[in-house]
LOGU-315247 format. One record per residue (C-alpha): residue in three letters; x, y, z. Coordinates in nm, 3 decimals, always signed. Layout:
<site><type>Ala</type><u>X</u><v>Y</v><w>Z</w></site>
...
//
This chain:
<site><type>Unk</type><u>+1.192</u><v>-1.935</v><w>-8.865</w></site>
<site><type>Unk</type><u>+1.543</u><v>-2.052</v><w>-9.087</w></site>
<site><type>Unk</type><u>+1.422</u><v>-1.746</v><w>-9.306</w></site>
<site><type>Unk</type><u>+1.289</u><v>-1.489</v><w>-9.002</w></site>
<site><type>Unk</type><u>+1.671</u><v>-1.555</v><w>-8.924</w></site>
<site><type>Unk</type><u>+1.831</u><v>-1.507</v><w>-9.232</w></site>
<site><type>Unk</type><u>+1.628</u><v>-1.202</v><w>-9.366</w></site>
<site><type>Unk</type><u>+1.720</u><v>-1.074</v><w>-9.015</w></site>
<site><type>Unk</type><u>+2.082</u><v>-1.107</v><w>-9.054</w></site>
<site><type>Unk</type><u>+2.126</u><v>-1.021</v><w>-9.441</w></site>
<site><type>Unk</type><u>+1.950</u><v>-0.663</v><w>-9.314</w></site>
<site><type>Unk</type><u>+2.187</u><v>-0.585</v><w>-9.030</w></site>
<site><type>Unk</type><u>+2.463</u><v>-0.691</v><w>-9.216</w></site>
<site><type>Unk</type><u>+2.329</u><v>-0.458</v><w>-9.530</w></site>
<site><type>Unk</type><u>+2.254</u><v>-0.197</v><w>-9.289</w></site>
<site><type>Unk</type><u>+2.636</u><v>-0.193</v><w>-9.168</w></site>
<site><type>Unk</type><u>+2.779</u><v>-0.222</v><w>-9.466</w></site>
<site><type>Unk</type><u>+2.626</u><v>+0.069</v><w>-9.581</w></site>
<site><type>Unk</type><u>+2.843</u><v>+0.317</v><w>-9.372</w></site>
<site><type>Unk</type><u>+3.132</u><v>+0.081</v><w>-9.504</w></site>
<site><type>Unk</type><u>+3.076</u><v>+0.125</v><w>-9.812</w></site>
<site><type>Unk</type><u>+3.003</u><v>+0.521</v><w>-9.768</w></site>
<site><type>Unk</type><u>+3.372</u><v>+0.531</v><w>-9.647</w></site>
<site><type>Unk</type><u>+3.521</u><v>+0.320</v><w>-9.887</w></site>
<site><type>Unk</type><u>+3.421</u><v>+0.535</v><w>-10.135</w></site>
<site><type>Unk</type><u>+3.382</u><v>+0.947</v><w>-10.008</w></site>
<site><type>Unk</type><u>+3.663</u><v>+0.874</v><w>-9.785</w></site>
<site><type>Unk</type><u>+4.041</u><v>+0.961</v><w>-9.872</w></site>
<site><type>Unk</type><u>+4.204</u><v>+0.682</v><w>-9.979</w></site>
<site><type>Unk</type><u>+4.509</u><v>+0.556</v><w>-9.923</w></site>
<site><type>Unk</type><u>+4.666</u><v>+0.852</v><w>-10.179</w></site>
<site><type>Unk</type><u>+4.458</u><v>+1.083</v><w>-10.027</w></site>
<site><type>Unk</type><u>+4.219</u><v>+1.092</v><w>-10.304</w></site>
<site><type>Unk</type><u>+3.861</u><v>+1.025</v><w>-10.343</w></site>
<site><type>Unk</type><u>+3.645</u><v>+0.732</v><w>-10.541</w></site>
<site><type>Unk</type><u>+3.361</u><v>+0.944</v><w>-10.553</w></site>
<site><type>Unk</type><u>+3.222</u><v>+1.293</v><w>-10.382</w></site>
<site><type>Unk</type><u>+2.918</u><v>+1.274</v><w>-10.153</w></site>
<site><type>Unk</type><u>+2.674</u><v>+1.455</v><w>-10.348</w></site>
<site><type>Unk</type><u>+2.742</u><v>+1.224</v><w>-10.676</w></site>
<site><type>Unk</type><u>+2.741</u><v>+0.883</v><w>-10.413</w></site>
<site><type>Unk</type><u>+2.424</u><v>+1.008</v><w>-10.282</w></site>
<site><type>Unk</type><u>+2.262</u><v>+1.078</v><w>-10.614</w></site>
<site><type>Unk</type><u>+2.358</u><v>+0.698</v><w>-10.740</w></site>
<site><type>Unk</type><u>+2.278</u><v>+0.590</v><w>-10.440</w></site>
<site><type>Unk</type><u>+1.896</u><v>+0.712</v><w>-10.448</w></site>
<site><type>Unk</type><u>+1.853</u><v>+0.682</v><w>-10.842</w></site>
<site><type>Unk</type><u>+1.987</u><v>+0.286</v><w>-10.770</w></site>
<site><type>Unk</type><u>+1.743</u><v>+0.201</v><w>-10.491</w></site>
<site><type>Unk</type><u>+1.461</u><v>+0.352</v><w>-10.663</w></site>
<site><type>Unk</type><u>+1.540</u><v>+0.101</v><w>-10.972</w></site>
<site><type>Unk</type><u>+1.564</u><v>-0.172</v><w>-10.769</w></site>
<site><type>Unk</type><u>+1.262</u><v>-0.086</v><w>-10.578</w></site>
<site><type>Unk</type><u>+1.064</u><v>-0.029</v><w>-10.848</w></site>
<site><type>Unk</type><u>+0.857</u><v>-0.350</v><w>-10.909</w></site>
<site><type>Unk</type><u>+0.697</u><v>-0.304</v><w>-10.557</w></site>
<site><type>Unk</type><u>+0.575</u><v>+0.035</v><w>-10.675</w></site>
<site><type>Unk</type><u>+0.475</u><v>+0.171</v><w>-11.024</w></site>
<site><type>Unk</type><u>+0.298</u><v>+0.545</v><w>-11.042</w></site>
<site><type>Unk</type><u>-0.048</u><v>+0.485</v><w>-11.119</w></site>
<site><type>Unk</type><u>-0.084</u><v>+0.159</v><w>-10.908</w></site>
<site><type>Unk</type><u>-0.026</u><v>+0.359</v><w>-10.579</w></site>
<site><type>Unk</type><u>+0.187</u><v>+0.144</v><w>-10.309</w></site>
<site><type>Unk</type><u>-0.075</u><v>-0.096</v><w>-10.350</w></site>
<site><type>Unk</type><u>+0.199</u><v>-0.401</v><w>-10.422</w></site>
<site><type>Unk</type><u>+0.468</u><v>-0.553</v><w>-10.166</w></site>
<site><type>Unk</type><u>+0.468</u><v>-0.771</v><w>-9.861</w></site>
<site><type>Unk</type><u>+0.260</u><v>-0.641</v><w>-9.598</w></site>
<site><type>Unk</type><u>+0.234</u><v>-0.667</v><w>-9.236</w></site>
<site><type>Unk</type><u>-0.059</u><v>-0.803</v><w>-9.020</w></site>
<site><type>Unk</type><u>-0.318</u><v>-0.547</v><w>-8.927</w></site>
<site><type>Unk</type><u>-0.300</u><v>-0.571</v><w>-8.582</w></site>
<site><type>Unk</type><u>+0.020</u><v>-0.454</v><w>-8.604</w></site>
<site><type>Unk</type><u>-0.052</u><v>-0.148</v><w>-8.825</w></site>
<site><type>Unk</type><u>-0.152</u><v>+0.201</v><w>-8.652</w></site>
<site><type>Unk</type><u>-0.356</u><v>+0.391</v><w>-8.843</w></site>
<site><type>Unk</type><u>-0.180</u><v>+0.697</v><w>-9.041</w></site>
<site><type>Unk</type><u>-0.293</u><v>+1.068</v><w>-8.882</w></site>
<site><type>Unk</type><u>-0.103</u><v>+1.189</v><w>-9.163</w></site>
<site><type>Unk</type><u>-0.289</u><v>+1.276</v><w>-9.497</w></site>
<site><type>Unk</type><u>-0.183</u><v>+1.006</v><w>-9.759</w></site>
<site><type>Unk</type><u>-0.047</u><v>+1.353</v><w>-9.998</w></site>
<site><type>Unk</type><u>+0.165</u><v>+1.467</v><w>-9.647</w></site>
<site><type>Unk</type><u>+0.302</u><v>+1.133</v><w>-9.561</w></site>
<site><type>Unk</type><u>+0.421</u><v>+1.128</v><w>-9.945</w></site>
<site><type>Unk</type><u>+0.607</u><v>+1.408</v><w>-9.951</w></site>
<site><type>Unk</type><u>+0.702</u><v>+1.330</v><w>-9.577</w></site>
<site><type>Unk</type><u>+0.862</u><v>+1.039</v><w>-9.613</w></site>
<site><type>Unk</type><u>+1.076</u><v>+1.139</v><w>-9.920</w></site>
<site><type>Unk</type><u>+1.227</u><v>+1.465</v><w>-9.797</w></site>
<site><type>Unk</type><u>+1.316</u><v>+1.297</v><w>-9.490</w></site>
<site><type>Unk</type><u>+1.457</u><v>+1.024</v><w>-9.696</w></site>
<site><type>Unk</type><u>+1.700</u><v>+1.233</v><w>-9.850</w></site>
<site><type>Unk</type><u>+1.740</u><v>+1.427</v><w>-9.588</w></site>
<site><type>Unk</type><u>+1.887</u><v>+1.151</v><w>-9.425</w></site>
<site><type>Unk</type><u>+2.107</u><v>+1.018</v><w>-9.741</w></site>
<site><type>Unk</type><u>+2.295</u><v>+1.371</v><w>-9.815</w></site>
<site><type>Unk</type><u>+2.412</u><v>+1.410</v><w>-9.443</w></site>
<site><type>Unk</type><u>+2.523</u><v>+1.053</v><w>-9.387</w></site>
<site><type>Unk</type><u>+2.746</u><v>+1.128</v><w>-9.726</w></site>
<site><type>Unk</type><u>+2.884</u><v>+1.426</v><w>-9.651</w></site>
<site><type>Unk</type><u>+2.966</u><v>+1.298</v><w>-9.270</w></site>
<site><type>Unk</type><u>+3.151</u><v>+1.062</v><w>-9.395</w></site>
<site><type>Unk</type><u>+3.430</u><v>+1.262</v><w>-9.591</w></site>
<site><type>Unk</type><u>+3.589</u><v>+1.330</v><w>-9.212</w></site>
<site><type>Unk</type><u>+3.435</u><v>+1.017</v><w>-8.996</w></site>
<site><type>Unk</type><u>+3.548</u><v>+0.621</v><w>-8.973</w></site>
<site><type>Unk</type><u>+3.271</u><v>+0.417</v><w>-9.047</w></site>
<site><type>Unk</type><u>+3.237</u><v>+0.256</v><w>-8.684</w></site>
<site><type>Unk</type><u>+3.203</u><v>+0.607</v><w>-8.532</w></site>
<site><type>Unk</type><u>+3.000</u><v>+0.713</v><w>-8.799</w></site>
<site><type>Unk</type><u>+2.763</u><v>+0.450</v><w>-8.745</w></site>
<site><type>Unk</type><u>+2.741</u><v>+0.426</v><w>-8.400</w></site>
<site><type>Unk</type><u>+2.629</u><v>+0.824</v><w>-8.471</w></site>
<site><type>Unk</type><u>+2.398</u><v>+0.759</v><w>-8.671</w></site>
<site><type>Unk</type><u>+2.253</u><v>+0.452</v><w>-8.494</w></site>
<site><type>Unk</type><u>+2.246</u><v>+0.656</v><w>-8.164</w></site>
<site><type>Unk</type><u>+2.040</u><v>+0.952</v><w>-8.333</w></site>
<site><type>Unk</type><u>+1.788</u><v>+0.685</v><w>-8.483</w></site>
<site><type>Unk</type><u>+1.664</u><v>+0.522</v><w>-8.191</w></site>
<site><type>Unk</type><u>+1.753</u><v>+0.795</v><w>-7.941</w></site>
<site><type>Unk</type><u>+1.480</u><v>+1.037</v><w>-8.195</w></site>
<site><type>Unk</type><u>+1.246</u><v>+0.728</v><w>-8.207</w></site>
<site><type>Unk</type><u>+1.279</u><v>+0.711</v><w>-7.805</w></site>
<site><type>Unk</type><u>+1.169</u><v>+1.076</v><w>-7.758</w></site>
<site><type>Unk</type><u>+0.876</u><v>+1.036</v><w>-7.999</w></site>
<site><type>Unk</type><u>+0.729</u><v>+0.788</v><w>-7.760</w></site>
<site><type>Unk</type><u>+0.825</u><v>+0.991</v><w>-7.440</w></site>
<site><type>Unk</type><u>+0.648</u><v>+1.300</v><w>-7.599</w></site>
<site><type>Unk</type><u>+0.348</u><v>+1.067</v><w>-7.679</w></site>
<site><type>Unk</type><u>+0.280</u><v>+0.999</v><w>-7.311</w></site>
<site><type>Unk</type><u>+0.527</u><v>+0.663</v><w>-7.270</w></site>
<site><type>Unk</type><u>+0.660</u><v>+0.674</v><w>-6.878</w></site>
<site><type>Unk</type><u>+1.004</u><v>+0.676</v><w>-6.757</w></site>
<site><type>Unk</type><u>+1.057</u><v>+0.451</v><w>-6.511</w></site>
<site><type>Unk</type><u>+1.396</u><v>+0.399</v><w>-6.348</w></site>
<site><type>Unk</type><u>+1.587</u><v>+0.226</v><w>-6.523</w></site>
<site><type>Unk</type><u>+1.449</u><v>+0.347</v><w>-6.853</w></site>
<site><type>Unk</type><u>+1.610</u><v>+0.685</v><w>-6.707</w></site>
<site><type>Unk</type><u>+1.940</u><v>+0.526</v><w>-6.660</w></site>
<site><type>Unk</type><u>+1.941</u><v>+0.439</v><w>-6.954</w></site>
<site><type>Unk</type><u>+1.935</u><v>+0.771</v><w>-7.110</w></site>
<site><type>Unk</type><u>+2.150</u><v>+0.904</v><w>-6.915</w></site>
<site><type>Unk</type><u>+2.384</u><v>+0.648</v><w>-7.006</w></site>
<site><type>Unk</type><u>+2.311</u><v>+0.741</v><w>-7.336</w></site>
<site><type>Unk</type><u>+2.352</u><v>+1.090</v><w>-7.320</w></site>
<site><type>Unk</type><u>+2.727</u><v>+1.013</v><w>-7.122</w></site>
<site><type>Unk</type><u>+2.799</u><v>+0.784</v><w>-7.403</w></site>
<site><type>Unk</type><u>+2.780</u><v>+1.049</v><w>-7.741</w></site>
<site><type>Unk</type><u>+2.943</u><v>+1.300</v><w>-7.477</w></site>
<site><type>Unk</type><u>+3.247</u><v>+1.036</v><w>-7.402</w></site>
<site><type>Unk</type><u>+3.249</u><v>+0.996</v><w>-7.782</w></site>
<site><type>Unk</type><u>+3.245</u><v>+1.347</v><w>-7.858</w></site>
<site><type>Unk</type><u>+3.472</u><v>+1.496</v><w>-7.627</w></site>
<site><type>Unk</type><u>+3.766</u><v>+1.713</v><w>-7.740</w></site>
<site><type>Unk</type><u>+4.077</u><v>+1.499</v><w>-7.767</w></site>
<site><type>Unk</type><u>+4.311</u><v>+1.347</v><w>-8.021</w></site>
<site><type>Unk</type><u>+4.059</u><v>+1.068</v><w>-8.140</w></site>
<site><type>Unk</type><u>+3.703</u><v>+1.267</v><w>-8.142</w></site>
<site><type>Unk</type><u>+3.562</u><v>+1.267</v><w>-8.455</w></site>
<site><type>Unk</type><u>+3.570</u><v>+1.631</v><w>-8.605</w></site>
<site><type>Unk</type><u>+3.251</u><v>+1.844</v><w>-8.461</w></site>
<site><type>Unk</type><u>+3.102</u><v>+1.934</v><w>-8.790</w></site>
<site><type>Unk</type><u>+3.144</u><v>+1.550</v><w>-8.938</w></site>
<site><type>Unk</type><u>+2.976</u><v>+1.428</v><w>-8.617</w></site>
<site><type>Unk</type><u>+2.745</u><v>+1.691</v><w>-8.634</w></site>
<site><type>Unk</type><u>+2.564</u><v>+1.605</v><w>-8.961</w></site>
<site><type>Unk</type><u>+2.583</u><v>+1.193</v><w>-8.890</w></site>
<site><type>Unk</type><u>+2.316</u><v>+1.350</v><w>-8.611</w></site>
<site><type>Unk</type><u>+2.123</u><v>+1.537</v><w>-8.834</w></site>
<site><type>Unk</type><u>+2.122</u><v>+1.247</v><w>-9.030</w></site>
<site><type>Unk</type><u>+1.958</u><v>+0.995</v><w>-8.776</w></site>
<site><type>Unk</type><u>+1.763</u><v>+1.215</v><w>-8.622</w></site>
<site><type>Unk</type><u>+1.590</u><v>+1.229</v><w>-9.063</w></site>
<site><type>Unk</type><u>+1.632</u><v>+0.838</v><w>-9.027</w></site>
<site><type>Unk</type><u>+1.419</u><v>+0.835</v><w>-8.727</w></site>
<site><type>Unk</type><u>+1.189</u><v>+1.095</v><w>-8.850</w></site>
<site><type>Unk</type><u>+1.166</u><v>+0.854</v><w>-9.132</w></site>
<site><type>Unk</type><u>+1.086</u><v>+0.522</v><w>-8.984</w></site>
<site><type>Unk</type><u>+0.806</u><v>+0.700</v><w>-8.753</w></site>
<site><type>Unk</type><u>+0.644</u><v>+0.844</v><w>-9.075</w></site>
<site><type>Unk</type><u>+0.667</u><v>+0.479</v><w>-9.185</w></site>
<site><type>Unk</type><u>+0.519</u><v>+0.308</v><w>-8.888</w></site>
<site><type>Unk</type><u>+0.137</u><v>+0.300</v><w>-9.021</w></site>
<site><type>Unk</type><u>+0.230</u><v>+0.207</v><w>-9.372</w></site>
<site><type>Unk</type><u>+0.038</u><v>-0.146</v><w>-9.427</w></site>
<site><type>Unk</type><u>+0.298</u><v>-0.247</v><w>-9.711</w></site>
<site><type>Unk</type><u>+0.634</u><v>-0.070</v><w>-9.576</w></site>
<site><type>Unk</type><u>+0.821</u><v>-0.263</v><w>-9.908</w></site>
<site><type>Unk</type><u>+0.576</u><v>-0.079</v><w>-10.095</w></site>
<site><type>Unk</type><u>+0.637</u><v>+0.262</v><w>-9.929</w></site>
<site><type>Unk</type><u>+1.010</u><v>+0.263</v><w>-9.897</w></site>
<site><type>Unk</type><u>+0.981</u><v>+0.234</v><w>-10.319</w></site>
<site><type>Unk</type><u>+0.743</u><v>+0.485</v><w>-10.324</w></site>
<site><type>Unk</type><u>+0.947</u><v>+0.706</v><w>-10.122</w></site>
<site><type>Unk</type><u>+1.287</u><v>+0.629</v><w>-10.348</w></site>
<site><type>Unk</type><u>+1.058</u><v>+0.692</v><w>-10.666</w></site>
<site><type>Unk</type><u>+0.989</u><v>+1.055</v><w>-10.534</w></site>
<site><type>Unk</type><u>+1.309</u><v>+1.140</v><w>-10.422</w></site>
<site><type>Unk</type><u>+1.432</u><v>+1.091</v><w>-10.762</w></site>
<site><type>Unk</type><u>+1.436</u><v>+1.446</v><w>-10.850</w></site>
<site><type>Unk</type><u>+1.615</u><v>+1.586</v><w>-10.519</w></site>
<site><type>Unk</type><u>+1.893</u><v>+1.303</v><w>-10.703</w></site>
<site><type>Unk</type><u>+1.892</u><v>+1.474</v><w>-11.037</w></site>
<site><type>Unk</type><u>+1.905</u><v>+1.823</v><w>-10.895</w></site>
<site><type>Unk</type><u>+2.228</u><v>+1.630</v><w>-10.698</w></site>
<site><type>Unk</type><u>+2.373</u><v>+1.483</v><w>-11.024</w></site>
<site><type>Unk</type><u>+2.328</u><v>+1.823</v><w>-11.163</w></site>
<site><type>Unk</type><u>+2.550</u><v>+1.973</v><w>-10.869</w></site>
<site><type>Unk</type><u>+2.843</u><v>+2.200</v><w>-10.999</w></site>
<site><type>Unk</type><u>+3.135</u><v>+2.011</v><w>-10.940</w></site>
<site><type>Unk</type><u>+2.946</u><v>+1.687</v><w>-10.779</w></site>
<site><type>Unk</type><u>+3.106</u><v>+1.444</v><w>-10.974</w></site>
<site><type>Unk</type><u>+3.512</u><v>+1.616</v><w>-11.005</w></site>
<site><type>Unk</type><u>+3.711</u><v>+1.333</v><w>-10.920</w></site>
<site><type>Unk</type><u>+3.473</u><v>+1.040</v><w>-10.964</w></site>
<site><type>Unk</type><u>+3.625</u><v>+0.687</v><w>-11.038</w></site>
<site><type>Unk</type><u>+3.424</u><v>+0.383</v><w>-11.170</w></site>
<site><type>Unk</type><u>+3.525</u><v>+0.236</v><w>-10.849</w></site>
<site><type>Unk</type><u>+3.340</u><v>+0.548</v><w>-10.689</w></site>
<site><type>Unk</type><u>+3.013</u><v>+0.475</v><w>-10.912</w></site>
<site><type>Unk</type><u>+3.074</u><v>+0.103</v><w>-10.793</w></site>
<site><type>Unk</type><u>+3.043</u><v>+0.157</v><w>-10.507</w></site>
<site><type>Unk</type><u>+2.771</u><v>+0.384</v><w>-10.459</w></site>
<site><type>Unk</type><u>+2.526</u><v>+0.193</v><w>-10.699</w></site>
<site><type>Unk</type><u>+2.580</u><v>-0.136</v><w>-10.487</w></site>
<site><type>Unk</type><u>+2.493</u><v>+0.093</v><w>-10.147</w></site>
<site><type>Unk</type><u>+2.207</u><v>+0.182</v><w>-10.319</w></site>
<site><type>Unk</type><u>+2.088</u><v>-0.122</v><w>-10.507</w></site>
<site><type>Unk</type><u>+2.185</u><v>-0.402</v><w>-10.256</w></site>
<site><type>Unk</type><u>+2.266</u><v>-0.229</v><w>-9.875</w></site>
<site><type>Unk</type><u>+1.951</u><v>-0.030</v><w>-9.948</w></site>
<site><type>Unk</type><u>+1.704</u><v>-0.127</v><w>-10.157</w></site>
<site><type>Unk</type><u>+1.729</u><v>-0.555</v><w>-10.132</w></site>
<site><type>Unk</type><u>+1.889</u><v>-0.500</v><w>-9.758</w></site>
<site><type>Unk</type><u>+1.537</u><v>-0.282</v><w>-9.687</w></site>
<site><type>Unk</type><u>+1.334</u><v>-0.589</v><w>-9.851</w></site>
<site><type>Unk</type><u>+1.497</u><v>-0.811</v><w>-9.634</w></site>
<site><type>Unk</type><u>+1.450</u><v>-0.657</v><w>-9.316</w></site>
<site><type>Unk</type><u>+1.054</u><v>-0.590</v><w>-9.408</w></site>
<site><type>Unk</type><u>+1.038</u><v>-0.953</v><w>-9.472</w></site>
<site><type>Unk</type><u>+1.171</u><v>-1.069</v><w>-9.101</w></site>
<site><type>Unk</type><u>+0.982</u><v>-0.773</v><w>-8.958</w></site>
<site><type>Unk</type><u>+0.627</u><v>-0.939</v><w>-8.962</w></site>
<site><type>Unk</type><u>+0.742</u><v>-1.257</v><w>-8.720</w></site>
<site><type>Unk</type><u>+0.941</u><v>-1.007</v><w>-8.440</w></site>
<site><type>Unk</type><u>+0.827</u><v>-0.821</v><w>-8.206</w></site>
<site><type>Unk</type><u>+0.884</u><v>-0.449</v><w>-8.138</w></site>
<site><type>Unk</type><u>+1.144</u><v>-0.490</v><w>-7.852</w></site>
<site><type>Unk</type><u>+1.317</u><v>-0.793</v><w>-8.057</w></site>
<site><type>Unk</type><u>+1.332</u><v>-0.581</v><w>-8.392</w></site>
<site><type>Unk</type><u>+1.483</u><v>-0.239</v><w>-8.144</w></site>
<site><type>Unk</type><u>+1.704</u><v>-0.517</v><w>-7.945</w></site>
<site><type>Unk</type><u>+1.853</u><v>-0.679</v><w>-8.247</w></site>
<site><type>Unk</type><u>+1.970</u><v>-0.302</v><w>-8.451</w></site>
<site><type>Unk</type><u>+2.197</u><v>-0.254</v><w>-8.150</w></site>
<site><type>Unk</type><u>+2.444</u><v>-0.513</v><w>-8.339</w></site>
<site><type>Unk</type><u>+2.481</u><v>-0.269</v><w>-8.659</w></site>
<site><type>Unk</type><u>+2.714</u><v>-0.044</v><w>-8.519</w></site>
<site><type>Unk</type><u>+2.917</u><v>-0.323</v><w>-8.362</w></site>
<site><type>Unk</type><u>+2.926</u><v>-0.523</v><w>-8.739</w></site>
<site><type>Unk</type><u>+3.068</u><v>-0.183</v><w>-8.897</w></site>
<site><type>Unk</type><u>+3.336</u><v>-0.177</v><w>-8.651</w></site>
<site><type>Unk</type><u>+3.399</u><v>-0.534</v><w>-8.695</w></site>
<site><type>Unk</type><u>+3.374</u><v>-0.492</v><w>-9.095</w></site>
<site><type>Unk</type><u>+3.595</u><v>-0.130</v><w>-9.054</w></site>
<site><type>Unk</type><u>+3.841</u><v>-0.298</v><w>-8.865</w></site>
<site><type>Unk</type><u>+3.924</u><v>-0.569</v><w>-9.129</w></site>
<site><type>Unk</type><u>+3.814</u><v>-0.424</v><w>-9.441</w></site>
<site><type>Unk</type><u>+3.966</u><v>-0.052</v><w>-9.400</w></site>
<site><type>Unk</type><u>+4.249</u><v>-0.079</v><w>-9.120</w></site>
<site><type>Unk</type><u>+4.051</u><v>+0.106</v><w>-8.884</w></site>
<site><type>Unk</type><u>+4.150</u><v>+0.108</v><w>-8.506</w></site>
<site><type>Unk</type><u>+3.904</u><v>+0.058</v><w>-8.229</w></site>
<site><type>Unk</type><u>+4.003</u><v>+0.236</v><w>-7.951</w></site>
<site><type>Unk</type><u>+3.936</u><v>+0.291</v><w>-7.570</w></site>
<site><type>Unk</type><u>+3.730</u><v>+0.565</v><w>-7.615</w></site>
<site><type>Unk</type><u>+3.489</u><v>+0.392</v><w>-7.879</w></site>
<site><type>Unk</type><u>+3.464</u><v>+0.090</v><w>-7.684</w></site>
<site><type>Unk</type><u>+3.330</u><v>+0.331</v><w>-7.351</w></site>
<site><type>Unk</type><u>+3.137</u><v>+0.543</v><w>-7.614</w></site>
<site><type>Unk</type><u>+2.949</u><v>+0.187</v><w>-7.762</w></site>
<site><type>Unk</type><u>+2.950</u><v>+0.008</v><w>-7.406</w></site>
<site><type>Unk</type><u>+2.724</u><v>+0.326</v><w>-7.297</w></site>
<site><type>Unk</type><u>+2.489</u><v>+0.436</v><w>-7.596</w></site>
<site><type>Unk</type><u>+2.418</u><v>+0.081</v><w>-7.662</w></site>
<site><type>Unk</type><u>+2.357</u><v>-0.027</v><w>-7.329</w></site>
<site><type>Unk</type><u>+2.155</u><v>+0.270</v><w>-7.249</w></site>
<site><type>Unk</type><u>+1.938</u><v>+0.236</v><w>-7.514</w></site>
<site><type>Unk</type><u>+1.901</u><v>-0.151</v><w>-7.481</w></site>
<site><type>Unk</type><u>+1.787</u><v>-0.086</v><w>-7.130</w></site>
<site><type>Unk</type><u>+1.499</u><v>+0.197</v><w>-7.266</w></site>
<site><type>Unk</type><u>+1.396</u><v>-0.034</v><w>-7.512</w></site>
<site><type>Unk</type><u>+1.372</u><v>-0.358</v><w>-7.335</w></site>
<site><type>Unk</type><u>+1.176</u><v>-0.227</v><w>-7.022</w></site>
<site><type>Unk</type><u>+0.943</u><v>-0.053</v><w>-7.234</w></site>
<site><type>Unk</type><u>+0.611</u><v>-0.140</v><w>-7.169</w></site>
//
């Protein structure tokens, strides 16, 4: 259990500091300059992961090595194995380029409650449009949802700018397209390095960008290499180790922390304010999509 725990909390912590980091280094800085532009943090971010990755998965052993998960807990794949390859790594970086370029014009605590919202919110209407029911409160919940990204959203002085917010939801709504691909992987360490591995050439073509890496600082290549390497790749380990000993509704419960530890971690790492309208905007996505997920049955 002492290392269900800590796997658990090195991954949400990893998984928040990822939109920290993304900040830290596409956002303006204090000078109004850049560490780094999106499409050069995503393209180190991708090539690192796959390097770290890369002892759970060679080409020619298959995703044959990393921890796996009990059987009773794995559903078998309807997708082809050829399908779910390709699947999985377009919506990987499908997911990656987004959350960069969102995060030129977004905090990182409304960026990742965003993101976090999309993700589950895409992962909720997979199982409503594979037959689960909506009871009550399950209803209520989305609703509160739904009331929450609009109170976020809403024109005013502190909404986050359309477009920005915009492709953070295109961006979680690929992360949850991801994770259901994943489901019915029996070795998801195994998978998620597979999937880094083939989206290495959707990176080069990135790093090849005209203009991707004007402006880039070694604090900028810093930066994204240890989102990439250590939120990502080890941070994804971790949470695949703890994954095994929860259950479904602990594992949903406990990823309803991640956008609260970015706005802790925004708050003293990169001055930014929490205000009145993210607090209403958290209290009602989270606690709209706590209630779906805990009464599921």
């Amino acid at each position: 259990m002492p290392r269900v725990l800590a796997c658990t909390l090195l991954a949400l912590i990893a998984f928040a500091a990822n939109s920290l980091l993304a900040r830290a280094a596409i956002g303006p800085g204090a000078d109004g300059a850049t560490a780094i532009g999106p499409v050069a943090f995503t393209a180190l971010r991708l090539a690192a992961g796959a390097l770290v990755l890369w002892p759970w998965w060679r080409p020619g052993r298959g995703a044959g090595r990393g921890f796996g998960v009990p059987p009773a807990a794995v559903t078998p794949h309807a997708m082809p194995p050829t399908r779910r390859i390709a699947a999985g790594a377009t919506a990987l970086v499908a997911y990656a380029l987004p959350f960069s370029l969102a995060y030129v014009a977004l905090g990182a605590a409304t960026g990742a409650l965003l993101l976090f919202g999309a993700v589950q919110l895409t992962m909720i209407g997979a199982g409503l449009r594979a037959g689960e029911r909506l009871g009550p409160l399950r209803v209520a919940g989305l609703v509160a949802a739904f009331v929450g990204l609009v109170v976020l959203l809403a024109p005013g002085l502190s909404a986050p700018p359309p477009l920005a917010a915009a492709t953070m939801l295109l961006a979680g709504v690929a992360w949850g397209v991801y994770s259901l691909i994943g489901r019915g992987e029996a070795r998801p360490i195994a998978a998620t390095a597979r999937n880094f591995a083939w989206s290495l050439p959707a990176a080069a073509a990135l790093a090849a960008w005209p203009g991707a890496w004007a402006g880039t600082s070694t604090v900028g290549v810093a930066l994204a290499l240890t989102s990439g390497a250590l939120t990502s790749g080890l941070g994804y380990v971790a949470w695949y180790l703890a994954l095994p000993s929860l259950s479904r509704t602990v594992a949903a419960t406990v990823q309803l922390s991640v956008p609260l530890v970015a706005a802790l971690g925004a708050l003293a790492l990169l001055g930014e304010a929490i205000d009145l309208r993210f607090a209403l905007a958290s209290a009602l996505l989270l606690g709209g999509i706590a209630a779906v997920v805990l009464t599921r049955r």
